[in-house]
C-alpha positions in Angstrom: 192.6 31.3 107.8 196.2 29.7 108.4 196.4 26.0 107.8 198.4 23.8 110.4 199.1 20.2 108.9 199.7 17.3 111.5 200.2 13.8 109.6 200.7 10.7 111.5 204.3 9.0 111.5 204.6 5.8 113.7 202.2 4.4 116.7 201.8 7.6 118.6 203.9 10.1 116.9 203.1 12.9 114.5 204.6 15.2 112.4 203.5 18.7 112.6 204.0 21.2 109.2 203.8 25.0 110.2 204.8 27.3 107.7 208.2 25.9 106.5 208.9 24.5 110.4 208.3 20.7 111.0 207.6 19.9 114.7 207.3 16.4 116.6 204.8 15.7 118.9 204.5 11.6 120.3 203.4 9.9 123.4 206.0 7.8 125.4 205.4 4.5 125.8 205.7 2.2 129.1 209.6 1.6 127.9 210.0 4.8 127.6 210.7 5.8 124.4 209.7 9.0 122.4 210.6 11.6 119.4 209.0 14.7 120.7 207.2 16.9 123.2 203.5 15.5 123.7 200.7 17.7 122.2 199.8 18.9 125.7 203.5 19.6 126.5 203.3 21.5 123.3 200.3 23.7 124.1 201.1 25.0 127.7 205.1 25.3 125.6 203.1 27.6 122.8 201.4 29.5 126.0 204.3 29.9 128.0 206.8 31.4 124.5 202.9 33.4 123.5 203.6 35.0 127.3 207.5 35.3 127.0 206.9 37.0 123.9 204.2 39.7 125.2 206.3 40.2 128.4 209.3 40.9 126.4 207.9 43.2 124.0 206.3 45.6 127.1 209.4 45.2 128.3 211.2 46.4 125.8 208.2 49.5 124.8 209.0 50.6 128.6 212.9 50.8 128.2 213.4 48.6 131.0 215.8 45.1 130.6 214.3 42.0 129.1 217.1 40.1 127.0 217.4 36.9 129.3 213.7 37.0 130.6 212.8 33.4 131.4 209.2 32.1 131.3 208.4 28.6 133.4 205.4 26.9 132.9 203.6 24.4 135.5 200.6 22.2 134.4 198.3 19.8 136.4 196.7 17.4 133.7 193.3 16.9 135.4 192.4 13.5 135.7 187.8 13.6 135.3 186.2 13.4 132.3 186.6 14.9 130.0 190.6 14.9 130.7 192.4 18.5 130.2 194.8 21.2 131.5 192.9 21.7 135.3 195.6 24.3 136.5 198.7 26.1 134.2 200.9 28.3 136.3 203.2 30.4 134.0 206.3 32.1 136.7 207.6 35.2 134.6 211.6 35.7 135.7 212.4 39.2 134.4 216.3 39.9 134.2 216.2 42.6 136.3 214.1 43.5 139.4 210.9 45.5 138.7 208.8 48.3 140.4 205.2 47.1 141.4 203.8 49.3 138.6 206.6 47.6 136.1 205.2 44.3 137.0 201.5 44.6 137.1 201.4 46.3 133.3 203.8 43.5 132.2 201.1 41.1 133.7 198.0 42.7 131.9 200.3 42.6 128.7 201.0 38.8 129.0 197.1 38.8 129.6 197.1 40.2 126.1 198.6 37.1 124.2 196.2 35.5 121.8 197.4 31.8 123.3 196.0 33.5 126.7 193.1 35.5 125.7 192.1 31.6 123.6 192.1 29.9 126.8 189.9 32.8 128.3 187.3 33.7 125.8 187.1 29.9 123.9 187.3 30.2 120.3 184.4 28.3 118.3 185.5 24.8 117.5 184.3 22.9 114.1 185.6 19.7 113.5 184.8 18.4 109.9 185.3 15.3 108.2 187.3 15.6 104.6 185.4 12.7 103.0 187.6 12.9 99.5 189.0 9.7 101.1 186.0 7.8 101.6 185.9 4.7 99.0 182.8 5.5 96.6 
């Protein structure tokens, strides 16, 4: 299992270890101010490049343009209880236009991303405490 490490740095900010990469995530504040993307920016981010990447790569398998492909991503953060992602939008811009056919297999291969087929078919969530700091 891979091992993400997300440590905290100051107020609302964290510092996020993947693999050799170090990422910022933080929450602004009412002046303002921020080091990074928030965490939700950073998930519908990690769907939208999961996407790019899946679109490119049919793209690519079909012999059909996809250096400059674009991906946008559109979020409405939900505002009930529990609070969450109530609509993403992901608008694929391919460099060049595309057949019908072209564009619904390069749909059911974006389908295909594991960021995608997460948000479809939940994975199982444990959340565990690691009590080696507890005092004795």
């Amino acid at each position: 299992m891979e091992e993400i490490r997300v440590i905290h740095r100051d107020q609302d900010a964290f510092a996020i270890f993947v693999r050799d990469y170090l990422v910022q995530v933080d929450q602004p504040t009412r002046s303002g101010e921020e080091s990074g993307p928030t965490p939700v920016e950073l998930f519908v981010a990690a769907m939208a490049a999961c996407a790019a990447h899946f679109a490119c790569h049919h793209l690519k398998k079909e012999g059909l343009p996809y250096n400059g492909l674009e991906m946008g991503a559109r979020y409405l953060l939900g505002g009930g209880s529990p609070q969450r992602i109530s609509r993403l939008t992901l608008t694929v811009r391919p460099p060049a236009r595309l057949r019908e056919e072209d564009t619904d297999a390069m749909i059911t291969a974006i389908r295909d991303c594991p960021v995608t087929q997460s948000l479809m078919v939940p994975p199982e969530l444990r959340v565990q405490l690691d009590d080696q700091t507890r005092a004795a």
